[in-house]
C-alpha positions as CSV (number, residue, x, y, z in Angstrom):
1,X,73.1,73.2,133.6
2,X,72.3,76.9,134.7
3,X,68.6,78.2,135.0
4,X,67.7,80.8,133.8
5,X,65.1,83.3,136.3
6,X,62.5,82.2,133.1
7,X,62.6,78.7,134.4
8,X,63.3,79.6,138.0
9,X,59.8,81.4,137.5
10,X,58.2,78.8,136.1
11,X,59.2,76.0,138.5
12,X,58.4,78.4,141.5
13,X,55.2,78.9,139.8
14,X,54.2,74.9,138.8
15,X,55.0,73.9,142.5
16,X,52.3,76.1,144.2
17,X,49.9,75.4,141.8
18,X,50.9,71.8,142.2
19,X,50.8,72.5,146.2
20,X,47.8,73.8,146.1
21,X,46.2,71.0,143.8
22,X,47.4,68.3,146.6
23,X,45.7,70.4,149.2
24,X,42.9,71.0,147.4
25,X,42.4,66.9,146.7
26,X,42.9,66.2,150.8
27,X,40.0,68.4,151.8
28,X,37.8,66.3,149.3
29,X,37.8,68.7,146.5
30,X,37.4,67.8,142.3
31,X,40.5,69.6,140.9
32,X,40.6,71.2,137.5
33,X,43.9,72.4,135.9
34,X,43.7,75.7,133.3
35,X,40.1,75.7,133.4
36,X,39.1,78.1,130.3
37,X,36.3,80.7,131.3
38,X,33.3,80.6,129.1
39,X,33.3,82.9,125.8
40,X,37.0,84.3,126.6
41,X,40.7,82.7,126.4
42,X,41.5,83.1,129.8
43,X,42.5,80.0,131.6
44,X,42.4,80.0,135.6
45,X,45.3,78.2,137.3
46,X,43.1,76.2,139.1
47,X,39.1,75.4,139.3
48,X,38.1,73.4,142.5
49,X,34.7,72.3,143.8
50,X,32.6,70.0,145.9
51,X,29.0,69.5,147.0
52,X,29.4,73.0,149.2
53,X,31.0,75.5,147.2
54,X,33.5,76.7,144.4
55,X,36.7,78.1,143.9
56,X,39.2,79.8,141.4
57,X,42.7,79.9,141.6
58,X,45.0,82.3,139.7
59,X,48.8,82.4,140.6
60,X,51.0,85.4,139.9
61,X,54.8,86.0,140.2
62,X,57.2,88.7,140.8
63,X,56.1,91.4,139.3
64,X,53.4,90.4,137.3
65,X,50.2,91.5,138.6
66,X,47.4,90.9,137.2
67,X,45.8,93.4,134.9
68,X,42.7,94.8,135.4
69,X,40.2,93.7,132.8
70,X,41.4,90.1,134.1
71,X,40.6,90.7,137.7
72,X,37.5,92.3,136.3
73,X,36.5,89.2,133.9
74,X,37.8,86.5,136.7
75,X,35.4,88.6,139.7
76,X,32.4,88.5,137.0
77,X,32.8,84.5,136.4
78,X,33.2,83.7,139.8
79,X,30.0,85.8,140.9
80,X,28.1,84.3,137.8
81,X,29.3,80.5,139.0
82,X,29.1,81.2,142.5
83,X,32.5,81.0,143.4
84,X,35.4,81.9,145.7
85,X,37.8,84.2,144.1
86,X,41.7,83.4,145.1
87,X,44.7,85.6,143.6
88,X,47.6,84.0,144.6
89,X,51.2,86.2,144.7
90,X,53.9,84.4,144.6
91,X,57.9,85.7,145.1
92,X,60.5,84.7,143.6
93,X,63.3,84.2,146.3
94,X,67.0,86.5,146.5
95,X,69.9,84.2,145.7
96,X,72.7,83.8,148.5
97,X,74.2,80.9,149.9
98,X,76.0,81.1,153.6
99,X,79.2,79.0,154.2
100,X,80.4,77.7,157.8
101,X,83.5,75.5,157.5
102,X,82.9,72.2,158.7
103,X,79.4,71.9,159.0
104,X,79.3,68.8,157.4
105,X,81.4,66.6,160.2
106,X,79.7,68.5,162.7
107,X,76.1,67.4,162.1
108,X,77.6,64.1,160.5
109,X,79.1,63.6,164.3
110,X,76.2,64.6,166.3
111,X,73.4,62.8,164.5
112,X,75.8,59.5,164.9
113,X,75.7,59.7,168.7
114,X,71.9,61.3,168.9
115,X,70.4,59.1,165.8
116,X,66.7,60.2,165.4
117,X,63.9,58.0,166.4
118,X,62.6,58.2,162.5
119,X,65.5,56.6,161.1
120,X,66.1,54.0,164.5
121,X,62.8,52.8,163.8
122,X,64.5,51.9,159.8
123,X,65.5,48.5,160.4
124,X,67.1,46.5,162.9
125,X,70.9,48.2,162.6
126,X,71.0,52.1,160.9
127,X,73.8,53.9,160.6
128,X,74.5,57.3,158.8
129,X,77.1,57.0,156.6
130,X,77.4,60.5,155.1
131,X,76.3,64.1,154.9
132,X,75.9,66.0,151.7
133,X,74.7,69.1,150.0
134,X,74.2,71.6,152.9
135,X,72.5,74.4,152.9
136,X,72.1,77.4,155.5
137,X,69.4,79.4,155.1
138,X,69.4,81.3,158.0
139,X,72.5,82.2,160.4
140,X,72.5,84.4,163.9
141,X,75.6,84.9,165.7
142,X,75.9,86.1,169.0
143,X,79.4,86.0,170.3
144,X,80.4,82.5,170.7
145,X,76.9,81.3,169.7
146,X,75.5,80.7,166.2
147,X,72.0,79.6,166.0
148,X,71.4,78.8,162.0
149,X,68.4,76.6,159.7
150,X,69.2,74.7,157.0
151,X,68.9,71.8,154.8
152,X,70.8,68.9,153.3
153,X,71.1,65.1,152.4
154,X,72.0,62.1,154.3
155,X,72.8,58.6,153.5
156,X,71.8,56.0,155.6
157,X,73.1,52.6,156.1
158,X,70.1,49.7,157.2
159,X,70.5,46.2,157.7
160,X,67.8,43.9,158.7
161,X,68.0,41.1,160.8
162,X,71.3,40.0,162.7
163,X,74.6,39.5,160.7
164,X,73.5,35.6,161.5
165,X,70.6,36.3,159.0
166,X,72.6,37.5,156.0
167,X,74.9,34.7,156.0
168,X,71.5,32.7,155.6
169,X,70.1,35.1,153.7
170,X,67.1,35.9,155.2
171,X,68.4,39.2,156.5
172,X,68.6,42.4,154.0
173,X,71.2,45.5,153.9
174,X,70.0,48.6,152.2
175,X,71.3,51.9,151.8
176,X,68.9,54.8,151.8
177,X,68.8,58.7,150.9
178,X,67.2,61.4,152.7
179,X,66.4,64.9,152.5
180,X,66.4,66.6,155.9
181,X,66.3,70.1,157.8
182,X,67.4,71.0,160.5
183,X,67.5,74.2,163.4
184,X,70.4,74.1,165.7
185,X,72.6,76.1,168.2
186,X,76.5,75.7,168.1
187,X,78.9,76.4,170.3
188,X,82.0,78.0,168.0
189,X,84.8,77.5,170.3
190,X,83.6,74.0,171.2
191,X,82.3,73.6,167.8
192,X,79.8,71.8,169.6
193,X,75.8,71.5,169.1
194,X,74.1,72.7,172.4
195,X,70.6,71.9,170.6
196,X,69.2,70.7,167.7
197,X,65.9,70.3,165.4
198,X,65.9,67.7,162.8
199,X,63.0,66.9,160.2
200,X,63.0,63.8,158.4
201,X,60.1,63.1,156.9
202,X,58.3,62.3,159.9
203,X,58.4,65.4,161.9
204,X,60.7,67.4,164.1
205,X,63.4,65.9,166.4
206,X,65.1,67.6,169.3
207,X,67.8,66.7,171.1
């Protein structure tokens, strides 16, 4: 299935309100989702509060500003309620994808022989078995040096216990899936990784 920029819009829109929701919850504050201002059908995005103060939360996209009797009605309701005023602009991100040959086996080798702490600390045995779906983001070449970010999958192989356990059965082999990022600086004529920034989950890793 192909999305359309509609839905692109719309799910770029959704996760920063949704974002911003999460936020909103850590810091201890009540959340309310299209909060209708009074005598109008306007809905705010987002209405949060707590014991000190108040905030509204409208989210905008691309091109669409907001017009001005809705600032005008949204500043007028926030001063009668004694709130915070937040217009959010959000953009929509240019399509492009960057290819480099061989990325894959590359990152596949180099996280095999420098496995990050996050997943070591798994189970008892880990081992990545594959690399999938990646993305660059970002690419800088400078002669024989490419520095690039990006993102991808991994799977990862766990077993717990010693292969004495599963025969008994009180051992346990699991494999996982993982979303991850990454930085790193390659050499092209080695096609080697001088260094390397990995986040999964946890934090960032460097080699």
């Amino acid at each position: 299935m192909k999305l359309g920029i509609n839905e692109i819009r719309e799910g770029i829109h959704e996760s920063a309100i949704l974002k911003t929701e999460r936020q909103l919850k850590r810091e201890g504050f009540i959340v309310q989702r299209d909060y209708i201002i009074e005598n109008s059908n306007f809905e705010v995005d987002l209405f949060a509060y707590n014991d000190i103060e108040k905030r509204l939360y409208e989210f905008k996209i691309g091109h669409n500003k907001i017009q001005n009797k809705q600032f005008q009605l949204l500043q007028n309701h926030s001063r009668n309620i004694g709130a915070k005023l937040f217009i959010v602009y959000l953009e929509v991100p240019q399509s492009k994808r960057i290819m480099f040959n061989g990325i894959e086996d590359i990152i596949f080798g180099h996280l095999n022989e420098y496995p990050p702490v996050e997943l070591l600390e798994l189970a008892t045995h880990v081992h990545i078995s594959d690399i999938t779906n990646i993305d660059i983001n970002a690419i800088d070449v400078d002669n024989e040096i490419i520095n690039m970010r990006g993102s991808g999958c991994m799977l990862v192989d766990t077993q717990f216990g010693s292969k004495s356990d599963l025969l008994k059965d009180d051992g346990l082999e699991e494999q996982l899936e993982f979303d991850f990022w990454f930085r790193l600086k390659l050499d092209v004529a080695e096609r080697k990784i001088l260094k390397s920034y990995y986040k999964i989950d946890t934090g960032w890793y460097y080699e």
